[in-house]
C-alpha positions as CSV (number, residue, x, y, z in Angstrom):
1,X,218.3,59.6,100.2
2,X,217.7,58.4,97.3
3,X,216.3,61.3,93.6
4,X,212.9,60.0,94.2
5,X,212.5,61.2,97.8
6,X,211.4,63.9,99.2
7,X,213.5,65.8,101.1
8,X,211.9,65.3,105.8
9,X,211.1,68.0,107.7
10,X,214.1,69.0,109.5
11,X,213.5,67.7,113.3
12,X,213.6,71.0,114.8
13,X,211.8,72.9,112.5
14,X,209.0,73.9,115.1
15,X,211.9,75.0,117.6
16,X,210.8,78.4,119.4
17,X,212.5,81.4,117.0
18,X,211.9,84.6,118.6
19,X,213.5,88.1,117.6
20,X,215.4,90.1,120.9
21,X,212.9,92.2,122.9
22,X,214.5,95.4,121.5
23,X,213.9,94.4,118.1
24,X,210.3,93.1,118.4
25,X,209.1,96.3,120.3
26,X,211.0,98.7,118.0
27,X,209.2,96.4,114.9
28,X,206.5,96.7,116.5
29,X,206.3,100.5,117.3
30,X,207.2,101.1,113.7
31,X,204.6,99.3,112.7
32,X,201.8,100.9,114.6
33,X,202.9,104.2,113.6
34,X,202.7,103.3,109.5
35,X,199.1,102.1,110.4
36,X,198.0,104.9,112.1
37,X,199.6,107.4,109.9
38,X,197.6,105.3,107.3
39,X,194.7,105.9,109.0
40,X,195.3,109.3,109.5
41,X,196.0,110.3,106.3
42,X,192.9,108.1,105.0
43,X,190.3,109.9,106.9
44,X,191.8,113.4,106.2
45,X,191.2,112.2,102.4
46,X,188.0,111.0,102.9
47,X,186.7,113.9,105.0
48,X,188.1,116.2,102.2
49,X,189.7,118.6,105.1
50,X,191.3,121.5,103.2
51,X,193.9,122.6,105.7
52,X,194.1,123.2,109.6
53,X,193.3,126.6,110.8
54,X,196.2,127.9,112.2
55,X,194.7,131.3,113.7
56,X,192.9,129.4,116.7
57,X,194.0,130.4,120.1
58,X,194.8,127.4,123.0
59,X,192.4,127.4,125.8
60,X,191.7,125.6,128.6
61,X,189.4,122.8,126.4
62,X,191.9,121.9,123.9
63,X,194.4,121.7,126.7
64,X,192.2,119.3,128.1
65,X,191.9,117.4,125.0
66,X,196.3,117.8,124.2
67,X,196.9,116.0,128.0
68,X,193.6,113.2,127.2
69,X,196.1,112.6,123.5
70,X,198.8,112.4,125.3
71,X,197.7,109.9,127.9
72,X,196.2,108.0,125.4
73,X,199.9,107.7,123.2
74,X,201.5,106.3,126.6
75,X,198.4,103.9,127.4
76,X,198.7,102.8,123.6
77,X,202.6,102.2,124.0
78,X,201.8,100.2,126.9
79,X,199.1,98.2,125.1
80,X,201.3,97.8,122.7
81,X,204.3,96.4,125.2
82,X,201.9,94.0,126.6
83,X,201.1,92.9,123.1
84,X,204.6,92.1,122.3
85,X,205.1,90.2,125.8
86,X,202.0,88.0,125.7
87,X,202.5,86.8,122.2
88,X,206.2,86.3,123.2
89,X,205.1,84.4,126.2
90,X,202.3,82.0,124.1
91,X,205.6,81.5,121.8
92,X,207.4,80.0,124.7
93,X,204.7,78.3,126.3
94,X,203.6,76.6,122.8
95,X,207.4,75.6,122.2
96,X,207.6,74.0,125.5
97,X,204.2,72.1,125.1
98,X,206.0,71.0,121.5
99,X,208.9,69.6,123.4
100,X,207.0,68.0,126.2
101,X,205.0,66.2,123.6
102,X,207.6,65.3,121.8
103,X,209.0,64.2,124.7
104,X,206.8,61.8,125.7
105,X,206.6,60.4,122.0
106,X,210.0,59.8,122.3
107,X,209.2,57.5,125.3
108,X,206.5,55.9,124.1
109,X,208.5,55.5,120.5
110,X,211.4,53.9,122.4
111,X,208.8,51.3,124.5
112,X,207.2,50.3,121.0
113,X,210.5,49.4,119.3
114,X,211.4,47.1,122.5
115,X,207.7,45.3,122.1
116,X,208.7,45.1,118.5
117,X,212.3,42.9,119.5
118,X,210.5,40.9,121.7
119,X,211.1,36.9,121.8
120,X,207.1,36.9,122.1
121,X,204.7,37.4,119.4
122,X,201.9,38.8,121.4
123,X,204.1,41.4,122.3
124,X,205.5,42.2,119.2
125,X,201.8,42.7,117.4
126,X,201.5,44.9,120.3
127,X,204.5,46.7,119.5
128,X,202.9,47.3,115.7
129,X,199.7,48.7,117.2
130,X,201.4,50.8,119.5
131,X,203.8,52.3,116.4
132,X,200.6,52.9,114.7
133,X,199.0,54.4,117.2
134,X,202.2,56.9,117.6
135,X,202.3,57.7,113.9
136,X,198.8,58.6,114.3
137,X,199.4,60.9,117.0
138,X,203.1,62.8,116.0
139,X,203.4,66.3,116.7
140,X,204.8,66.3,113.2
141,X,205.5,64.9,109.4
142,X,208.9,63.7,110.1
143,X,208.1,62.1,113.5
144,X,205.3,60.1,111.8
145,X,207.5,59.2,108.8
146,X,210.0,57.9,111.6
147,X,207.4,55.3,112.9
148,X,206.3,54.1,109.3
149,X,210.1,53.3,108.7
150,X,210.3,51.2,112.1
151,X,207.1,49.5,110.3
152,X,209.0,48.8,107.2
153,X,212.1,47.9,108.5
154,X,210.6,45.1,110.5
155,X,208.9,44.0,107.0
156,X,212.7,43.8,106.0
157,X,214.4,41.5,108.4
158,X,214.8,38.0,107.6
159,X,212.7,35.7,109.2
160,X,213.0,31.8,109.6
161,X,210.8,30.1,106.7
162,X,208.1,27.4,107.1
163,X,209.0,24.5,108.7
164,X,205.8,22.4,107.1
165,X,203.4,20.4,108.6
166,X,205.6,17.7,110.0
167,X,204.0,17.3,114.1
168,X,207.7,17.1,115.6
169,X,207.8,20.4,114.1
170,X,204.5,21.7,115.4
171,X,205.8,24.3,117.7
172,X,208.7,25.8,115.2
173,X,205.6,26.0,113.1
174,X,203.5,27.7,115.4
175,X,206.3,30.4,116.6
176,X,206.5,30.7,112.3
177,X,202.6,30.9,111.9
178,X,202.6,33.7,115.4
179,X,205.7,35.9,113.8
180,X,203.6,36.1,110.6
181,X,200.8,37.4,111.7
182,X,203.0,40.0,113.1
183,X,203.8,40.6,109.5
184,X,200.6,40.3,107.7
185,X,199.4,42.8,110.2
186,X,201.4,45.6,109.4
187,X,200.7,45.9,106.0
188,X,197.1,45.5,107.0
189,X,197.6,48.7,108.8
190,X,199.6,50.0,105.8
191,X,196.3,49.9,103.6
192,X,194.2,51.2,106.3
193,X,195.7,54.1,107.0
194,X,195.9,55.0,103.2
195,X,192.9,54.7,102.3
196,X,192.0,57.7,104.9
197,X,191.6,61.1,103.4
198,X,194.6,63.1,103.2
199,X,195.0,65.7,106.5
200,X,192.3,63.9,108.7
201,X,193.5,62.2,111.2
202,X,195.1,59.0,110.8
203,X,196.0,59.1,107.7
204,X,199.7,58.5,106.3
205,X,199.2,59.6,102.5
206,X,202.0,61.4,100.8
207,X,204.4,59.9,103.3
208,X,207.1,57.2,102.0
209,X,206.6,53.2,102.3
210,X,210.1,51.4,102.0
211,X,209.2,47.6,101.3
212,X,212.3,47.1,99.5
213,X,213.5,42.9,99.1
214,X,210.5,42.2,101.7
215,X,208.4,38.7,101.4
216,X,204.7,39.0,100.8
217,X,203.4,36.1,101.3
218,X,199.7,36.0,102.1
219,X,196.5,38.0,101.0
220,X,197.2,41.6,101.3
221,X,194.2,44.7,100.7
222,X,195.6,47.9,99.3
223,X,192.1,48.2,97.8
224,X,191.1,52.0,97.3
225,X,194.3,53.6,98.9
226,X,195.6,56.7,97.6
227,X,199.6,57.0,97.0
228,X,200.0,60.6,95.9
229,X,203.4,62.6,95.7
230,X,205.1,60.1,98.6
231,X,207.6,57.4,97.2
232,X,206.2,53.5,97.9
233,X,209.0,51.1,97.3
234,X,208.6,47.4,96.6
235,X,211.7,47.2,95.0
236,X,213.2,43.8,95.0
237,X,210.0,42.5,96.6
238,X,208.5,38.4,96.2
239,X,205.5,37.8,96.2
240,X,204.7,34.3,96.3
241,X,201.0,32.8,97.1
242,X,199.4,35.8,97.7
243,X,196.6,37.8,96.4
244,X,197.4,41.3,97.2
245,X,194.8,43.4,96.3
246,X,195.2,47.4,94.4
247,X,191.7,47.6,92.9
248,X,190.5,51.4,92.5
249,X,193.9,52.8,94.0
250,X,195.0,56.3,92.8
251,X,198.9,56.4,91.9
252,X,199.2,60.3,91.6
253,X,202.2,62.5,91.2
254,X,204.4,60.0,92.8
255,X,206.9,56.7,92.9
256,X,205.7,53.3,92.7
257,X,208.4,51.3,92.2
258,X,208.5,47.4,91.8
259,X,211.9,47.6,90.0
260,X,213.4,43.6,89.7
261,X,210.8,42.3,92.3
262,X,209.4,38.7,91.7
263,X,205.7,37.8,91.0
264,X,206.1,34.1,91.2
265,X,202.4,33.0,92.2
266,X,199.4,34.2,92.7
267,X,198.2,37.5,91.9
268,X,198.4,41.1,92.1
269,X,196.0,43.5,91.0
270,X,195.3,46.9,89.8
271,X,191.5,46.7,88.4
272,X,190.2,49.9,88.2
273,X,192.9,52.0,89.0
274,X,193.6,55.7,88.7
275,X,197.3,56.7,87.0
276,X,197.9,60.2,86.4
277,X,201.1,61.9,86.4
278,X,202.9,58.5,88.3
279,X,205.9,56.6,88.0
280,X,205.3,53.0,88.1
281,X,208.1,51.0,87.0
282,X,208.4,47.3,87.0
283,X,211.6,47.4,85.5
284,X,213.6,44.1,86.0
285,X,211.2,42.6,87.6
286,X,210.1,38.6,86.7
287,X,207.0,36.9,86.2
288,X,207.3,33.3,86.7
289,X,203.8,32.5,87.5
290,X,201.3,35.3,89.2
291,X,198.8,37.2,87.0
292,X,199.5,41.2,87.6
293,X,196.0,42.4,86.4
294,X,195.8,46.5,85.2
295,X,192.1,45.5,83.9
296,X,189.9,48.9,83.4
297,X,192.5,51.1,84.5
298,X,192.7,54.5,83.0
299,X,196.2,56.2,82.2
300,X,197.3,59.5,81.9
301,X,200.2,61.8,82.3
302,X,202.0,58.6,83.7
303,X,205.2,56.2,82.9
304,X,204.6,52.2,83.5
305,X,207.7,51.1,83.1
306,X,208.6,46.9,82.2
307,X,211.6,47.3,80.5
308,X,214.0,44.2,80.9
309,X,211.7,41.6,82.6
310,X,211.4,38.5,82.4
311,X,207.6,36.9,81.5
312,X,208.1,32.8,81.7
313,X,204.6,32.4,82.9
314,X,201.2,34.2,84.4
315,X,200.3,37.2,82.9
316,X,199.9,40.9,82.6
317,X,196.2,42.3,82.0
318,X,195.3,45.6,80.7
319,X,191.4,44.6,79.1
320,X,188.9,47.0,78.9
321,X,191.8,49.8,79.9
322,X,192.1,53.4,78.3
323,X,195.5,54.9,78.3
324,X,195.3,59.1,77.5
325,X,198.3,59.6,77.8
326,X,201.8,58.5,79.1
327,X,204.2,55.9,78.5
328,X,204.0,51.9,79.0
329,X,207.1,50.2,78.5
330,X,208.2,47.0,77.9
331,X,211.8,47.5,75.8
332,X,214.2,44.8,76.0
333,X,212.0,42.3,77.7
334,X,212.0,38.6,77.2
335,X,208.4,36.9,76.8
336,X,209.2,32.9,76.8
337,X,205.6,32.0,78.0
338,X,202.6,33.4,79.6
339,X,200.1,36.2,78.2
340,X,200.0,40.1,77.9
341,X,196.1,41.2,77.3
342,X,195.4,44.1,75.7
343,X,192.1,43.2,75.0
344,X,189.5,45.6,74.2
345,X,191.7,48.6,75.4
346,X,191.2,52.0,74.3
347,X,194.6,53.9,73.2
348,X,193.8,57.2,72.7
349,X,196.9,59.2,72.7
350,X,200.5,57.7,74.7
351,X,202.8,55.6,73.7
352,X,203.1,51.2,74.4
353,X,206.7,50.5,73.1
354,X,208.2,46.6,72.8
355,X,211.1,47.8,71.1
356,X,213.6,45.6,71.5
357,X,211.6,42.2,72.8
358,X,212.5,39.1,72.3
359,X,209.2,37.1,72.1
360,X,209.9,33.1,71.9
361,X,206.7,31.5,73.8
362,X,204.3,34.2,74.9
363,X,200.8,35.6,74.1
364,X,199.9,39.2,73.2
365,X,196.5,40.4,72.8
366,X,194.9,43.1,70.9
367,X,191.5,42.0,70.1
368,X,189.0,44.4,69.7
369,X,191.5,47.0,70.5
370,X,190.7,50.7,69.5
371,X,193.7,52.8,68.3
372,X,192.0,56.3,67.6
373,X,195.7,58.3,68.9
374,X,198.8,57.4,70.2
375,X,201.4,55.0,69.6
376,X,202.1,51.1,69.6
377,X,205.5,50.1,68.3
378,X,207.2,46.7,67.9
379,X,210.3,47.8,66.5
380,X,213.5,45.4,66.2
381,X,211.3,43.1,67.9
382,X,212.0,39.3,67.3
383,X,209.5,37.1,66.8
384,X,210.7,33.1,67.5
385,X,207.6,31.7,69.0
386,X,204.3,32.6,70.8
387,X,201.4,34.8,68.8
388,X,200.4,38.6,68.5
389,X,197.0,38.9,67.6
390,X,194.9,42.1,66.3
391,X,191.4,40.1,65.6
392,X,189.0,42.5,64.8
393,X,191.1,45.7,65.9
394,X,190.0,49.2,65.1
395,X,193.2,51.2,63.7
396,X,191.5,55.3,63.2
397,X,194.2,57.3,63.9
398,X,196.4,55.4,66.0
399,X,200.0,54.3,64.8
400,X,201.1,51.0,64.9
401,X,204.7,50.1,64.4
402,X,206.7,47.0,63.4
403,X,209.6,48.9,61.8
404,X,212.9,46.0,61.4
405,X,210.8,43.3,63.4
406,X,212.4,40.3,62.5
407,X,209.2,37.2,62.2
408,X,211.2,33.8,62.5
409,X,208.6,31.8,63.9
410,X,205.1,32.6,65.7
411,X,202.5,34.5,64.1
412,X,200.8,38.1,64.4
413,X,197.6,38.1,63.4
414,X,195.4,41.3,61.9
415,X,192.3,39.1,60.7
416,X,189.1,41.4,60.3
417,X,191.0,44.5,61.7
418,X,189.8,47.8,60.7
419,X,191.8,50.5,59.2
420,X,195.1,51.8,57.6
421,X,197.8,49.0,57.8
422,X,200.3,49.7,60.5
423,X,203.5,50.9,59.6
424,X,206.4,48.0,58.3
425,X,204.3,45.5,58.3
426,X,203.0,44.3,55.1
427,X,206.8,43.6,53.8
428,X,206.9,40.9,56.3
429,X,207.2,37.2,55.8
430,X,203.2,36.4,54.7
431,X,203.3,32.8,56.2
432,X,203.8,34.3,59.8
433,X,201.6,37.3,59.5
434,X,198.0,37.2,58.7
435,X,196.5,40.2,57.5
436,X,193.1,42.1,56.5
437,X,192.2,41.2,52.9
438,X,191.4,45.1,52.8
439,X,195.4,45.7,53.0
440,X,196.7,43.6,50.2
441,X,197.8,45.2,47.1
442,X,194.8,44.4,44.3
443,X,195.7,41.7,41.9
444,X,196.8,43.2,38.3
């Protein structure tokens, strides 16, 4: 288990836990007494009764009413006996119905992973549907967590790659074409069943997706799921002519992790997305050729981590985003082609560090952007080739930082921006940095 995971439900954590008979009827006898004496004393207060009158003789109606008391005591007791008996006996008979049930979803469980190593394709898609339909329907949290790690393990095997089009290959490629729709099916399902509310039926949110080093390799629909507190894990992960798809998904109070995976065509994207209070990190990770598109987003509370990659082509989009708060990262990355868009993004308090990048080829925009809080810094960051433009940027009470950035090529660009100057950057090399007339010194 790894620091970011929650801690499962212990598997016999519903077991039947009952106290000894003794115990539970001398508890129980205890208890009755405290509340009647309760009672008791309660209505004497509220009745305001002064005192018993002691000088009253017995006859033969309070003797009457002493025997009806003390009948009533024993039938009590015995009511109170019964009590403890019946909820002893809905105790066992609710345990047993637990283990029955689970019982029988450890049958069913056990058919549904044979479908799922089946030579035939047909079965194995009915295999997935089956483990779906048993996640759906566990007695409990970690029984349903069990099946969703079936599903991701599968996603995790290797599998024999495309043969091509060649006709004395036709049937190779068919069995490839059948197995991944097996594949592609499954994370259908994944999307599905989080984009249901969380507690209704069917739906797996806040439970933990482990996609580690799998292949994604066709269009994929996260659209509108909700990832909250659970752990989703694409670490290691290629994704290579796909679209897969995470417009208006909410990444709350949980682990996203995309750590050294490779984006190497096509696209994935995050368009209108909710982050608040998650862990996104893309650390490591490459981006040879997909676009990875963050466009209108909103961030808060959140870390997006992209230390250490790689950028050689595609590009990463955050226009028309607004980050209140949180962390992006991108320290110690290497940008040798491609584009990171910033365009028109709102940064109203946070932090977007490149400390630390090494920038020989690639393209980062801040047109139009407003800096009215928070932080941008571009400290010790070398500039060899490629461009950083701040056309027409809007620089209120944002901080902008290029503290020991060494410019030995490229350009940065702050033509028309608006504002205070950011921080270490007038003393730069003037060839490779163009700059609002407003912020040169006045000629003697």
């Amino acid at each position: 288990m790894t620091a970011n995971q929650k801690p499962r439900s212990a598997p016999n954590e519903r077991e039947l836990q009952l106290w000894r008979v003794g115990w539970a009827l001398t508890a129980t006898f205890v208890a009755a007494l405290v509340v009647a004496g309760g009672i008791f004393y309660g209505l004497m207060t509220l009745l305001d009764f002064r005192g018993i009158d002691r000088t009253a003789k017995l006859d033969a109606k309070t003797l009457s009413d002493l025997v009806k008391l003390s009948f009533g005591v024993v039938a009590g007791a015995g009511a109170l006996v019964a009590l403890v008996v019946a909820y002893r006996r809905q105790r066992v008979d609710e345990a047993g119905a637990h283990r029955e049930t689970t019982r029988l979803h450890t049958e069913r469980f056990t058919a549904a992973v044979e479908q799922l190593g089946s030579d035939s394709p047909a079965v194995r898609l009915g295999g997935v549907h089956a483990l779906a339909g048993l996640a759906d329907d566990a007695p409990d949290d970690s029984l349903r967590q069990t099946c969703i790690d079936v599903l991701c393990a599968y996603l995790q095997l290797p599998f024999t790659p495309d043969p091509g089009e060649d006709p004395n290959d036709q049937e190779a490629r068919n069995h490839y074409l059948a197995l991944r729709k097996v594949r592609h099916t499954i994370l259908r399902l994944i999307g599905d069943h989080y984009r249901r509310p969380r507690g209704t039926h069917r739906s797996w949110q806040g439970h933990d997706l482990d996609l580690t080093d799998v292949t994604i390799d066709g269009d994929i629909d996260f659209s509108g799921a909700i990832f909250a507190e659970g752990t989703v894990n694409f670490q290691g992960a290629e994704f290579a002519e796909c679209t897969v798809n995470f417009n208006r998904a909410v990444f709350a109070d949980g682990v996203v992790n995309f750590g050294r995976s490779v984006f190497s065509s096509g696209s994935v994207t995050f368009n209108s997305g909710m982050f608040c209070g998650a862990l996104v990190d893309f650390s490591g990770a490459i981006f040879a050729g997909s676009t990875v598109s963050f466009n209108s987003s909103e961030f808060s509370k959140e870390m997006v981590i992209f230390s250490s990659c790689e950028i050689t082509g595609g590009g990463i989009n955050f226009h028309h985003s607004m980050f209140t708060g949180g962390l992006v990262d991108f320290n110690s990355s290497e940008f040798t082609g491609g584009m990171i868009n910033f365009r028109s993004t709102h940064f109203n308090t946070g932090e977007l560090s490149f400390d630390g990048v090494s920038m020989s080829g690639s393209r980062v925009i801040f047109n139009e952007a407003e800096f009215s809080g928070g932080a941008v810094s571009f400290r010790e960051t070398e500039f060899s080739e490629g461009n950083v433009d701040f056309k027409r940027a809007v620089f209120s009470h944002g901080a902008v930082n290029f503290d020991d950035a060494l410019f030995t090529g490229g350009r940065v660009n702050f033509s028309n921006a608006v504002g205070e100057a950011p921080q270490g950057l007038l003393p730069c090399t003037s060839d490779r940095v163009s700059v609002s007339s407003a912020w040169l010194p006045s000629p003697p």
